[in-house]
N, C-alpha and C positions, 0 to 999 in steps of 0.2 A: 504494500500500500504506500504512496507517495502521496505529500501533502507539498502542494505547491502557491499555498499561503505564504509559508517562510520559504526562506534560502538562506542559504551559507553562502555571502559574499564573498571569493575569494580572490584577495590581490597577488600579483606577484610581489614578493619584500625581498630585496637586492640591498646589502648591506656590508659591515664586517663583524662585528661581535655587539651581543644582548648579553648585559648580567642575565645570568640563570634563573632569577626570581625577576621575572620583568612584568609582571602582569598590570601592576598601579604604576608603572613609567610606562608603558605602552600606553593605557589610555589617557593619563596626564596630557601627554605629545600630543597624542591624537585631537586630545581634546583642543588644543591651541590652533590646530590647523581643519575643526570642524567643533565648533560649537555648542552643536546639534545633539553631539553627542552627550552632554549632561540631559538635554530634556525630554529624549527619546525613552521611552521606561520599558519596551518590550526587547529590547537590544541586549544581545551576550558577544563575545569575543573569544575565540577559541585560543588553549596553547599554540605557542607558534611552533614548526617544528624546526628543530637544525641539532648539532652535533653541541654534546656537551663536553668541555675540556675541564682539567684538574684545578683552573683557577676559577669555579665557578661562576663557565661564560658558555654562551652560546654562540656556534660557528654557525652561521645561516646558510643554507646550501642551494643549490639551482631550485629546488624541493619546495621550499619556505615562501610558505603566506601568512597575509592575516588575515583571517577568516571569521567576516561579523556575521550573526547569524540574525536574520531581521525581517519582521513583516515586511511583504512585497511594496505594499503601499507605502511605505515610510522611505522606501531605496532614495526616491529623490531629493529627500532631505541630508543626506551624508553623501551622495555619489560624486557630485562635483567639488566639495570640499576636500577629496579624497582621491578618486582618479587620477594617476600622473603627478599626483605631488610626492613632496621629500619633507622629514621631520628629522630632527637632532633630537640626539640622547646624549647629554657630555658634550663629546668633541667629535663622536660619531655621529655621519649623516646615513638617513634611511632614502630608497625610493619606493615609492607602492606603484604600480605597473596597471594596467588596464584586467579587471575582476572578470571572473566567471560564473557561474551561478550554479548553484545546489541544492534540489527541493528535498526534503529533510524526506529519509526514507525508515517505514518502520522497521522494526525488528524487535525479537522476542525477548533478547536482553540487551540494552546497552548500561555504558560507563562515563563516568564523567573522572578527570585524571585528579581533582581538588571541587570537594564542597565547605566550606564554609557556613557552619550554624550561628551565630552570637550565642556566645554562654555555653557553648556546648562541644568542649574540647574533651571530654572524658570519652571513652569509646560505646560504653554501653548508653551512657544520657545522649550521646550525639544521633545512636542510630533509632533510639526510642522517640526524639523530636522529628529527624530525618522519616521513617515511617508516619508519621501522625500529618507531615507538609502532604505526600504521596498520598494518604486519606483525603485531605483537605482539596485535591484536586481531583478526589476522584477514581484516584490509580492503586487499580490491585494487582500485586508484583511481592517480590520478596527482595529485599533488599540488603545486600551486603557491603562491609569492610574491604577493598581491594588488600591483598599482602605482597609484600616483599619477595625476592625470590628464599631469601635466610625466614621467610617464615615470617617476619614482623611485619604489622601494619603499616599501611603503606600511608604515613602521618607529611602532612606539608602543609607551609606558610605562604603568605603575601605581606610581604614587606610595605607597609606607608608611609611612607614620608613626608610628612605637613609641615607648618612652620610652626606650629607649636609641640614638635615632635615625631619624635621615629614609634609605629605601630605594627603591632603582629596580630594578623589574622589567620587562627589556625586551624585546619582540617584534615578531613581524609582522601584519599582516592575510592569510589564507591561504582558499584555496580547492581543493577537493579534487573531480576532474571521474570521471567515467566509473564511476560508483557502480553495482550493482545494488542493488535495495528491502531486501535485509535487511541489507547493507553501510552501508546510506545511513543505517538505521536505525541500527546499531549506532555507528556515527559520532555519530551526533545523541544517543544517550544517554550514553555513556561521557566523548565529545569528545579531545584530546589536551593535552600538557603541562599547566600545572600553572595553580592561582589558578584554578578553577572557580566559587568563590563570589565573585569578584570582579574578574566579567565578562569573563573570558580562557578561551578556548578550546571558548567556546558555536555549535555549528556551527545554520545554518537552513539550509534550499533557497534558491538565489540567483535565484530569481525575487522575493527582496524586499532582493537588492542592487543597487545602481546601476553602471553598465558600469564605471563607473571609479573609484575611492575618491577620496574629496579628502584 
């Protein structure tokens, strides 16, 4: 089942290196060079992908997009802002390249790589609120903990950075099995907990995750 309400905008990102935690400087950026992007409220932004090195950084490869996922009707509110332009991080400059489109396809299980709850970093209160969002939208599924390949939960951050300080937002990798197609859909556009624009809580189909997170 395809639902082509949403899409996964994806641009081409031609760069040299992302800190490894880059999800609140991605849209920070973005945001200077599209607006739009704070008042849009149905908008998520996927990890970008590229190669991670020992100095936690990201090597961007021919591969690497950034991939907003957005009602169809809103596209013209960020497209021009965003097609063909270039944004700085530091003293690195980015270019985003002309997008493709993706109508968000179901599936029986998919994953999201970081959810972020408020309040809810312990593993058992995180996945007991995490279930009760899933309820709240309607969605019957079983929901899990992603793990490490060592067996440990697979636990991660978003860094913030404001002027009135450095902030940690912290969650899981999660996977959510036993979907039917308009469950599965409604997962994939809503998603759960919170930081949607900054790459937490973007669910895909796990046939483009690996058996086991690192």
């Amino acid at each position: 089942m395809i639902d082509a309400s949403y899409v996964d905008l994806g641009f081409p990102l031609t760069g040299k290196l992302l800190p490894l935690d880059n999800g609140y400087i991605i849209y920070s950026a973005l945001s200077c060079i599209c607006p739009n992007l704070h008042k849009l409220k149905k908008i998520s932004i996927h990890p970008i992908a590229g190669i991670p090195n020992s100095s936690k950084q990201l090597r961007l490869t021919k591969r690497s997009k950034l991939q907003i996922r957005i009602p169809i009707e809103q596209i013209p509110q960020i497209y021009e802002f965003l097609v063909e332009q270039t944004f700085n991080i530091g003293q690195n400059q980015f270019h985003l390249g002309i997008p493709e489109y993706q109508p968000l396809i179901s599936s029986s299980s998919v994953y999201s790589r970081l959810v972020v709850i408020r309040r809810r970093t312990k593993p058992q209160l995180f996945l007991e609120k995490a279930h009760e969002q899933l309820q709240k939208l309607g969605i019957q599924g079983n929901i899990h903990i992603l793990k490490k390949k060592n067996g440990q939960l697979q636990c991660r951050q978003v860094v913030i950075k404001k002027k009135e300080g450095t902030f940690f937002a912290r969650g899981y990798g999660v996977k959510v099995t036993d979907l039917d197609e308009e469950d599965s859909l409604i997962l994939q556009q809503k998603g759960i907990g919170g930081k949607h624009k900054m790459m937490c809580g973007v669910f895909v189909p796990s046939w483009n995750s690996p058996t086991k997170a690192k």
